[in-house]
C-alpha positions in Angstrom: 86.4 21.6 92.6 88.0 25.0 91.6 91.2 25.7 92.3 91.6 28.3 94.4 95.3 30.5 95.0 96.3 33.4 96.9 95.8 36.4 94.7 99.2 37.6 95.2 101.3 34.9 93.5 99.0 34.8 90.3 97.8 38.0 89.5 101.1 38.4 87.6 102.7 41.6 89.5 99.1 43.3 90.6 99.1 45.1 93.7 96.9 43.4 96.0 96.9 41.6 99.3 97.7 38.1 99.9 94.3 37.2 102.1 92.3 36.8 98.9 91.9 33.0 97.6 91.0 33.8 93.9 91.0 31.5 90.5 94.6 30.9 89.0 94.6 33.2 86.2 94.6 30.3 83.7 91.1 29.5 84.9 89.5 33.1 84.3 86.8 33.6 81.6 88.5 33.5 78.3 86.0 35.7 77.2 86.3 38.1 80.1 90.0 38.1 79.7 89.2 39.0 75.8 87.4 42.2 77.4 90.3 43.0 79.6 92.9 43.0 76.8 90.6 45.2 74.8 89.7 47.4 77.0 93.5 48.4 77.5 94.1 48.2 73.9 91.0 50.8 73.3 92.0 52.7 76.1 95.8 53.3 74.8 93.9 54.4 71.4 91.9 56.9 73.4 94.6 58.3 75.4 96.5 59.1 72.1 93.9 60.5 70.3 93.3 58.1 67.7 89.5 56.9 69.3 87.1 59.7 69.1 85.9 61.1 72.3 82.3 59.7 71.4 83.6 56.3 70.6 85.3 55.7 73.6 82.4 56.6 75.7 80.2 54.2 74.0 82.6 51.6 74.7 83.3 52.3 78.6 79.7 52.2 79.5 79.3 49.1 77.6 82.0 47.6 80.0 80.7 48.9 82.6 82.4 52.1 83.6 80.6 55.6 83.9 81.6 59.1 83.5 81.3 61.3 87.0 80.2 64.7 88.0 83.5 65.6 88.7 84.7 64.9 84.9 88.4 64.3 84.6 89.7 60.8 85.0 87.2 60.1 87.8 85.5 57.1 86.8 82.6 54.9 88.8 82.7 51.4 88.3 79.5 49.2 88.6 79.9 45.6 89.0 77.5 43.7 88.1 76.4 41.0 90.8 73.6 38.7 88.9 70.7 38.6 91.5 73.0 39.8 94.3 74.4 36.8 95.2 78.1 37.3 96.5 80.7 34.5 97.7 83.3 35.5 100.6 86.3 36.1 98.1 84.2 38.4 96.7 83.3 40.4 99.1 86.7 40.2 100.3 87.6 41.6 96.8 84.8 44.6 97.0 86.7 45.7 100.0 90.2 45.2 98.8 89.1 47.5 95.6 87.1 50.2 97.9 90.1 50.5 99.6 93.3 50.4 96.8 91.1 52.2 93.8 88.0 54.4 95.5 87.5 55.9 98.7 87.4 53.2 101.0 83.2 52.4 100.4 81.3 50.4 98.1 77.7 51.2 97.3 74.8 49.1 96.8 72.5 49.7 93.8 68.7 49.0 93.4 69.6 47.2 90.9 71.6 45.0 93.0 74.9 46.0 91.8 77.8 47.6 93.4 79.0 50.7 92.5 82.5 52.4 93.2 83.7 56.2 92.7 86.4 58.4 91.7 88.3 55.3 90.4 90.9 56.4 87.9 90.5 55.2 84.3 94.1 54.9 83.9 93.4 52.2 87.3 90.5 50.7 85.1 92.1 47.4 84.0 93.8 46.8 87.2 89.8 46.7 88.5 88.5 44.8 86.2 91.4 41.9 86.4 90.5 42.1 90.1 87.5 41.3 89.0 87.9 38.4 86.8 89.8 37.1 89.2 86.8 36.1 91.7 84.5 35.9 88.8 82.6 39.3 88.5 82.5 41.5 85.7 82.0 45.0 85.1 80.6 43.8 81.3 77.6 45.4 80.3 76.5 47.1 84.0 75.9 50.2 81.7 75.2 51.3 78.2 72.4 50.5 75.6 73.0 46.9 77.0 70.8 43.8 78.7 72.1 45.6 82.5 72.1 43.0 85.5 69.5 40.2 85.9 67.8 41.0 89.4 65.9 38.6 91.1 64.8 38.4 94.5 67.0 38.5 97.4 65.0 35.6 99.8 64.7 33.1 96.1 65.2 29.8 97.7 64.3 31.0 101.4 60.9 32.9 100.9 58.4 31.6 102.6 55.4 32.4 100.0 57.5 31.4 96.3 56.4 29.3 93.8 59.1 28.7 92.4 62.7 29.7 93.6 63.9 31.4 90.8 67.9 31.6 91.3 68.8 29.3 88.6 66.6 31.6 85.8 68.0 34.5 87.0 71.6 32.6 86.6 70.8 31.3 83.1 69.5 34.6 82.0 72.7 36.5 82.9 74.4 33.7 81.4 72.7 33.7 77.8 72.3 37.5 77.4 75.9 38.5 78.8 78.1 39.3 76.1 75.2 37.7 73.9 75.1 39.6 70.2 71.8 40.8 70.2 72.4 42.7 73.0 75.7 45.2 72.4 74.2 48.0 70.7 70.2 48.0 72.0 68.0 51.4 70.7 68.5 51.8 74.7 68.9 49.7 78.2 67.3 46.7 78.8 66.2 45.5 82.6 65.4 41.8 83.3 63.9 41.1 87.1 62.7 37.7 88.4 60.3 37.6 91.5 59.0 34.1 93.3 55.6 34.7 94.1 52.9 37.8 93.8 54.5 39.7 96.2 56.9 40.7 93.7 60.5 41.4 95.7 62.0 41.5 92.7 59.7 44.3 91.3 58.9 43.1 88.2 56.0 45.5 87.9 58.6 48.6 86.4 61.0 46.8 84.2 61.1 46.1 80.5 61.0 42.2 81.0 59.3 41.0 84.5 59.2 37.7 85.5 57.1 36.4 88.1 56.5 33.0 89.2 53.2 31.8 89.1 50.5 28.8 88.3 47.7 27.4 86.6 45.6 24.3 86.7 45.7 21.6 83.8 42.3 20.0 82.5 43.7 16.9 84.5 43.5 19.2 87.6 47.3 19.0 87.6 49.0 22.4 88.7 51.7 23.3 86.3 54.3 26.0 87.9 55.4 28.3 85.5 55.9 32.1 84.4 53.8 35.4 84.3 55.8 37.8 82.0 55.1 41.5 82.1 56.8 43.7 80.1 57.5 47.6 78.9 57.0 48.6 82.5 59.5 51.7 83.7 59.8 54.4 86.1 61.9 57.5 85.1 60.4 61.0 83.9 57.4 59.2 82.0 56.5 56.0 84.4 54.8 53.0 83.0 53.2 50.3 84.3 54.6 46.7 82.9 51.9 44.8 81.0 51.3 41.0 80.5 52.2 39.5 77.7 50.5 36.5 78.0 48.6 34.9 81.0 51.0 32.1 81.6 54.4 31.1 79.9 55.5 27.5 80.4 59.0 27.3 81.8 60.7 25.9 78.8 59.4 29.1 76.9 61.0 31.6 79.1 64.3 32.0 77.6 63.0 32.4 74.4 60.3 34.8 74.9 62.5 36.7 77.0 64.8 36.7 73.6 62.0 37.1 71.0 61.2 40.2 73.1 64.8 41.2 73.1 65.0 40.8 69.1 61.5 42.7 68.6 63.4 46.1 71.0 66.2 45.4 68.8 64.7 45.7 65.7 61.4 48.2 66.3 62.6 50.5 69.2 63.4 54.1 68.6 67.0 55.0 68.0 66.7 58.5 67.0 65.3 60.0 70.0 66.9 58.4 73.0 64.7 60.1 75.6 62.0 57.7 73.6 63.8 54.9 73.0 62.8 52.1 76.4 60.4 49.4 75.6 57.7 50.7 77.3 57.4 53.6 74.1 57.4 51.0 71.9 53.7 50.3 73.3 52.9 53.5 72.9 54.1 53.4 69.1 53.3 49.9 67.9 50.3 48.9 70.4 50.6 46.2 73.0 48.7 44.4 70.2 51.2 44.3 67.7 54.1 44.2 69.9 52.4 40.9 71.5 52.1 39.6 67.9 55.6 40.1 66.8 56.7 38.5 70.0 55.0 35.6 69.4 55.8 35.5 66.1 59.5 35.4 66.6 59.3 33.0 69.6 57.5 30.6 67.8 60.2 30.6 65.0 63.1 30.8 67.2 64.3 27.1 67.1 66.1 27.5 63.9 68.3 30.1 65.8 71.5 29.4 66.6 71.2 31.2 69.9 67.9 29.4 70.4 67.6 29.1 74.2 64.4 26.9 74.7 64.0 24.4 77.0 64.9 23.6 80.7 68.1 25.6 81.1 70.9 23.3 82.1 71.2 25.5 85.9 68.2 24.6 86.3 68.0 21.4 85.6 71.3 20.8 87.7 70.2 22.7 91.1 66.6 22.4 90.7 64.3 25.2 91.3 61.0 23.8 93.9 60.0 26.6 96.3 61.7 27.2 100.0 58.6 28.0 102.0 55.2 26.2 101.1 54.4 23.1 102.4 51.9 20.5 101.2 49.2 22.1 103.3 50.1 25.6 101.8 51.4 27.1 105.2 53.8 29.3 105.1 55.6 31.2 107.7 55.7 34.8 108.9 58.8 37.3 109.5 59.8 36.7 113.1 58.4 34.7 115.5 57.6 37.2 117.8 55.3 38.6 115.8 52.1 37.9 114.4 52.0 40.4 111.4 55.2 40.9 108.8 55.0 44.5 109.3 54.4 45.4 112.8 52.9 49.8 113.9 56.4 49.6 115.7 58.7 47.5 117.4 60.3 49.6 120.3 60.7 48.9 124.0 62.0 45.6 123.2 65.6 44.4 123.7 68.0 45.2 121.0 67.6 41.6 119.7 64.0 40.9 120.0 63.8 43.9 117.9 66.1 42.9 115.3 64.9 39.3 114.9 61.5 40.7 114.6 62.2 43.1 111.7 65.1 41.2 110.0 64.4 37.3 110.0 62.7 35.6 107.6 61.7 31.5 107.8 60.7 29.3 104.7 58.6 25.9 106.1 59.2 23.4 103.5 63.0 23.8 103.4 63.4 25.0 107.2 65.3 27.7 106.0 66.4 30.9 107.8 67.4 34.1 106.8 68.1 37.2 108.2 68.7 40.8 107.1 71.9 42.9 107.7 70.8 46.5 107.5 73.5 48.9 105.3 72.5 52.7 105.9 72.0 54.6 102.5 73.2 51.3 101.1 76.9 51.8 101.9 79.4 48.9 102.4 82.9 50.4 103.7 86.1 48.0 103.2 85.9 46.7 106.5 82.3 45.4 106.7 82.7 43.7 103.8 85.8 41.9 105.1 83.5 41.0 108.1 80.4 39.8 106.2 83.1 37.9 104.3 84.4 36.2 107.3 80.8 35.8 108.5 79.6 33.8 105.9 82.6 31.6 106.2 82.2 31.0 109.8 78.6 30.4 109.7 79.1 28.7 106.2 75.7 30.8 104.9 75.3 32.2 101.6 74.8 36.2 101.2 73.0 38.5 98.7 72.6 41.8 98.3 68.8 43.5 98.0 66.9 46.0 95.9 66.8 48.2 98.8 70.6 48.1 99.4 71.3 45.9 102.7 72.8 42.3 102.8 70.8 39.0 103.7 72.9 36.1 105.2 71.0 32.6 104.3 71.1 29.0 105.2 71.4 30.1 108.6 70.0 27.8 111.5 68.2 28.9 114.9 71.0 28.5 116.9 73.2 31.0 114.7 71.1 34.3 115.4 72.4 35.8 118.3 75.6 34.8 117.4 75.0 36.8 113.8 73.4 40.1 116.0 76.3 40.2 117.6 78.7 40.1 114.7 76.5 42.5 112.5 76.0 44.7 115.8 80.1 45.2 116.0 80.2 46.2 112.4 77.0 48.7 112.6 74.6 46.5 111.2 72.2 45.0 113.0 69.6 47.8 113.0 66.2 46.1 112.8 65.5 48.2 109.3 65.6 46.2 106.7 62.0 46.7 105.9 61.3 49.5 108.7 61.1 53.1 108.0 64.6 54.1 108.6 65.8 51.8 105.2 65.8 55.3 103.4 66.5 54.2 99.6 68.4 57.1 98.0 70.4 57.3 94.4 74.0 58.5 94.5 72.5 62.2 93.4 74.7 65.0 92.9 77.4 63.6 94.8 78.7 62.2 91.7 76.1 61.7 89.2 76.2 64.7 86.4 72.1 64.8 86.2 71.3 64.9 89.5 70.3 68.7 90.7 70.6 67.7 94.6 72.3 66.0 97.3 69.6 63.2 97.7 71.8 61.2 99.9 72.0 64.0 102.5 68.2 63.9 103.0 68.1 60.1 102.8 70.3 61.1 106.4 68.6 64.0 107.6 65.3 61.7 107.3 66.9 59.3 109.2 68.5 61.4 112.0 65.0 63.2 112.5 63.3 59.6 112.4 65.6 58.9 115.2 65.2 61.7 117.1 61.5 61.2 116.7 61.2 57.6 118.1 59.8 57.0 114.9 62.7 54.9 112.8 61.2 51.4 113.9 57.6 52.1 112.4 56.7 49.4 109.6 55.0 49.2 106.3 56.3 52.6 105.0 59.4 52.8 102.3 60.9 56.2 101.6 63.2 56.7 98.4 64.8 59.7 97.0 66.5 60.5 93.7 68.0 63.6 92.9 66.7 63.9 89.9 63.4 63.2 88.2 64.6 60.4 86.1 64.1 57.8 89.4 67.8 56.2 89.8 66.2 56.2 93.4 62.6 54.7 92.9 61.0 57.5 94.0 57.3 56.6 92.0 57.3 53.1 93.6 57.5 54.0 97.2 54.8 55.0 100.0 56.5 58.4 100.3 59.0 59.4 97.7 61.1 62.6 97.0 63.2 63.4 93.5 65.2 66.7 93.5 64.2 69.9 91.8 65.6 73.7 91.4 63.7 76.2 93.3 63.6 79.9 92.7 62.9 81.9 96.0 63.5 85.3 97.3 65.5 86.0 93.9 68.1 83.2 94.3 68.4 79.5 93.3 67.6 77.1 96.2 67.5 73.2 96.7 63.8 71.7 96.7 61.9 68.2 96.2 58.6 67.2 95.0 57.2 65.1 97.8 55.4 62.2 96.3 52.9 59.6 98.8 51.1 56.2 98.2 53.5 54.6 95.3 53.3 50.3 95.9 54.4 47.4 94.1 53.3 43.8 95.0 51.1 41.6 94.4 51.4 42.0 90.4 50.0 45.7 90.6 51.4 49.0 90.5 51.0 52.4 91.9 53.1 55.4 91.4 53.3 58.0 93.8 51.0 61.0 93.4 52.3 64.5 94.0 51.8 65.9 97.6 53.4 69.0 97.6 56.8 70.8 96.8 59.4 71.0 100.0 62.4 73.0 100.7 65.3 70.4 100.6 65.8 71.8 104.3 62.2 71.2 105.2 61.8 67.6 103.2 63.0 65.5 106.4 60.1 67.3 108.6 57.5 66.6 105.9 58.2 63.0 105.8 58.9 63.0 109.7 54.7 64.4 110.2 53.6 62.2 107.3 55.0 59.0 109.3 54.0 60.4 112.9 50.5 60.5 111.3 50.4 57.0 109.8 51.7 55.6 113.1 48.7 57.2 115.1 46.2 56.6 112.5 46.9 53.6 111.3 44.4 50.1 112.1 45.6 47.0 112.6 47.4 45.6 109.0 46.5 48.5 107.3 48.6 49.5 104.6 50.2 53.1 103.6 47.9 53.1 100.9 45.0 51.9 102.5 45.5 54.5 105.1 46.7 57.5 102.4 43.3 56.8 100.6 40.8 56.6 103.7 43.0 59.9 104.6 42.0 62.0 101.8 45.2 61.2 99.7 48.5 62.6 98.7 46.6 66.0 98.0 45.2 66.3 101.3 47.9 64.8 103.1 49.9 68.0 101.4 47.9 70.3 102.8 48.6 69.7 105.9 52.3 70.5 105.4 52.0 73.5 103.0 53.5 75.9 106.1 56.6 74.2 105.3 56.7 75.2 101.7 58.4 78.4 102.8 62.1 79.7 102.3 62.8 82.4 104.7 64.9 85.3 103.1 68.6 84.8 103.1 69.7 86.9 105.7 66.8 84.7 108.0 68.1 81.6 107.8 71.3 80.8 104.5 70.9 76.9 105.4 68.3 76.9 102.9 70.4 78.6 100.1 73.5 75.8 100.3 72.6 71.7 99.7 73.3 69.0 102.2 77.2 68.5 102.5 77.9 71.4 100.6 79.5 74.8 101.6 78.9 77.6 99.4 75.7 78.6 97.7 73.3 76.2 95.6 73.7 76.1 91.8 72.0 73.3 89.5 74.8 72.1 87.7 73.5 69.4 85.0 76.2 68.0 83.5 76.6 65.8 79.8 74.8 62.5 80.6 76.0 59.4 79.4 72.4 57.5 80.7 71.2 58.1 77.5 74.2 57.4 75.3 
């Protein structure tokens, strides 16, 4: 059992409140407490001018911390939370730090992380002792690094896996963090684990994709194991991940996970950096060749030292048999009011009905239950996540964050729904969105990031408030992301209707625009990126998505998909059409809104600023 203290008496003079049960600082990771130390020590060199400027930088992002628009001291500070799974102190911890070192909010990656701005460096190793002290680090959450291990946020409670895949997620993040191979990479390196086909974890655009998956024996026997893709991205230039093989026993994951690793390492491109992911090394080396090195290495991997083959010891210690299929095969719907996971719409129910419907998810061979807590634009202030801390205490469920940036409480039992609704209702969030319409997905965009040419997060709001206003927030089967860039921070290519930010010239001046993009889909071991509709004003953007939803909803059959429904509909070029009265800035005197960004005063200008993605 750990030892657990109030943080106030052993955090050695830190300012910080005496409600947080953390580890005695004698029980922190030594080798986290060896970054700590460092990190000061490198810090001191930088702030007297002995460490280059270039140096330094290198070295932040590797630990986690990122340069911000605003330049200055103003840091951001990504945690890294290895498949999203979060413990009360924790989140007890995230709200302390919004609070004493940011601005009172934390925000929830698609990568499952958590990010917090305009944290001072000089406040940097205060953080990250914070940190260490409920046993998260900020280690490797940027940089030419192996970034967080995602896997999906139902693992363990889904009702379709085949294998629950929490403890390979947790021995991945264990082997790779801090691991050797992995400090100085040609560029980043992203590592998702999904249950099943329908691919939650969306291995389909990363450079190492794991999905669970079969295959019958010649004894008939059924063998769960692995599908690997790889050398899948999004960005500028999306990819599509490729297998590597068509089934990879689970004692061979770890190491071909690594042998792929050592193959990036040694083969990718470190002269151009906007060509250096593993999805160009296809491109340059042939998924051929790059399958035979892999193979090559794997196989010769036992006399490593770092060899990591076999049944990792987290797995074999908690086990990893599926939540939600039963010996027949049946598995269990979301909601049990409904018959369909993702219903035309849900209104003119009562506030709970609609909630339990959208949000509750039940796995048949364990009995579990889970429900979603909906975060809007994937914000967390200080106080909710006290309260989701004391929630999970009280209902003694476990929590992790998603991919789309809300909060699932697990473990639950029947009888603790309406008792969660009403606790996620007092904290604003129990809107039934987690996988409706209004769960706008949207990068931090110009806000704070110093590539991002527009406010994405305002439109991810205006799309909402319109949806709203429209009736139309509760309609299912349609995701919406926006970046405010083209680089995809946001996911924009992998959604039914995406947006990523652009520079328009009109009327003589500079103005704020987005490339609309419809029918983008992940699932079911496919992938298809969005194709290009049409080009919106920023101002007009929310009333392009607000028609293309309206139409959907009235069109739509019974099940049918966005896509299914885009295609028999023409497409994303025909769909466009219809909206191309909206591609119009009116002069300035007409109508100046158009000229100035969401949330900002005075006229538009695309400021791109040094990035440190690439560095």
């Amino acid at each position: 059992r750990t030892v657990m203290t109030l943080l106030e008496s052993k955090l050695d003079g830190l300012d910080a409140p005496p409600v947080i049960a953390v580890k005695p600082r004698a029980e922190w990771d030594a080798e986290q407490v060896a970054d700590i130390t460092k990190f000061r020590e490198q810090l001191g060199r930088y702030q007297s001018g002995e460490m280059p400027e270039d140096v330094f930088r290198v070295f932040r992002l590797n630990n986690g911390i990122y340069g911000q628009r605003q330049g200055g001291t103003n840091q951001m500070v990504r945690v890294k939370v290895p498949y999203g799974s979060m413990t009360p102190e924790q989140l007890e911890m995230m709200g302390y730090i919004a609070d004493r070192y940011s601005r009172g909010w934390g925000h929830i990656t698609t990568r499952q992380n958590i990010q917090f701005h305009f944290v001072q460096l000089n406040d940097i190793p205060a953080v990250m002792e914070h940190l260490a002290s409920v046993g998260l680090t900020s280690r490797e959450a940027c940089g030419d690094t192996v970034r967080n291990i995602q896997g999906c946020h139902l693992a363990g409670a889904c009702p379709q896996e085949v294998l629950d895949i929490t403890q390979w997620a947790e021995a991945a993040f264990q082997h790779f963090v801090r691991n050797p191979l992995g400090q100085r990479l040609p560029r980043k390196f992203k590592i998702n684990f999904s249950g099943c086909s329908t691919d939650c974890g969306q291995a389909m655009f990363n450079d190492v994709g794991v999905i669970a998956a079969t295959r019958t024996l010649p004894n008939g026997e059924v063998e769960r194991g692995f599908r690997v893709y790889i050398a899948g991205g999004l960005g500028a230039n999306p990819h599509p991940a490729l297998a590597l093989e068509e089934f990879t026993a689970r004692e061979d994951l770890l190491p071909t996970i690594e042998a792929l690793l050592r193959v990036f390492d040694q083969a990718g491109n470190r002269e151009n950096k906007l060509r250096a992911r593993l999805k160009w090394l296809v491109d340059t080396l042939g998924i051929e060749e790059l399958q035979r090195r892999v193979f090559k290495i794997r196989h010769l991997l036992p006399a490593s030292s770092s060899w990591p083959g076999g049944i990792p010891p987290e797995v074999a210690h908690h086990g990893d048999a599926p939540a939600g299929v039963t010996t027949t095969g049946e598995v269990t719907p979301v909601g049990q009011y409904v018959e369909n996971a993702t219903p035309v719409s849900i209104g003119g129910l009562s506030p709970f009905v609609r909630w339990h419907q959208a949000n509750v998810v039940r796995g048949v061979a364990n009995g579990t239950v889970s429900a979603y807590g909906w975060a809007a634009l994937g914000d967390i202030t200080s106080d909710q996540f006290r309260a989701i801390a004391t929630i999970q205490r009280d209902l003694k469920v476990s929590v992790r964050l998603t991919n789309r940036q809300n909060v699932v409480f697990r473990d639950l039992t029947e009888e603790q729904l309406p008792l969660l609704f009403q606790r996620l209702d007092a904290i604003g969030m129990a809107q039934p969105g987690a996988e409706l319409v209004r769960d706008v997905v949207a990068c931090p965009g110009a806000d704070t990031c110093n590539l991002a040419v527009t406010q994405s997060r305002g439109l991810a709001k205006a799309i909402g408030d319109r949806l709203e206003e429209e009736g139309l927030a509760e309609v299912g089967g349609v995701r919406i992301n926006i970046s405010g860039c083209t680089n995809s921070c946001g996911q924009h290519h992998a959604s039914d209707i995406g947006f990523f930010g652009a520079e328009r010239r009109a009327n003589g001046r500079s103005a704020p625009g987005y490339q609309m993009l419809l029918g983008g889909y992940v699932g079911q071991e496919q992938i298809y990126f969005g194709e290009k509709a049409l080009r919106l004003p920023a101002k007009n953007a929310a009333e392009g998505a607000v028609r293309v939803i309206r139409r959907f909803a009235n069109e739509r059959e019974a099940g049918e998909t966005f896509r299914t429904w885009l295609d028999r509909a023409g497409g994303a070029t025909t769909i466009g059409e219809t909206l191309k009265e909206l591609d119009v800035f009116p002069s300035v005197e007409d109508n100046p809104d158009f000229y100035i960004d969401y949330g900002e005063t005075g006229p538009y200008v695309a400021e791109i600023g040094a990035s440190e993605c690439a560095t």
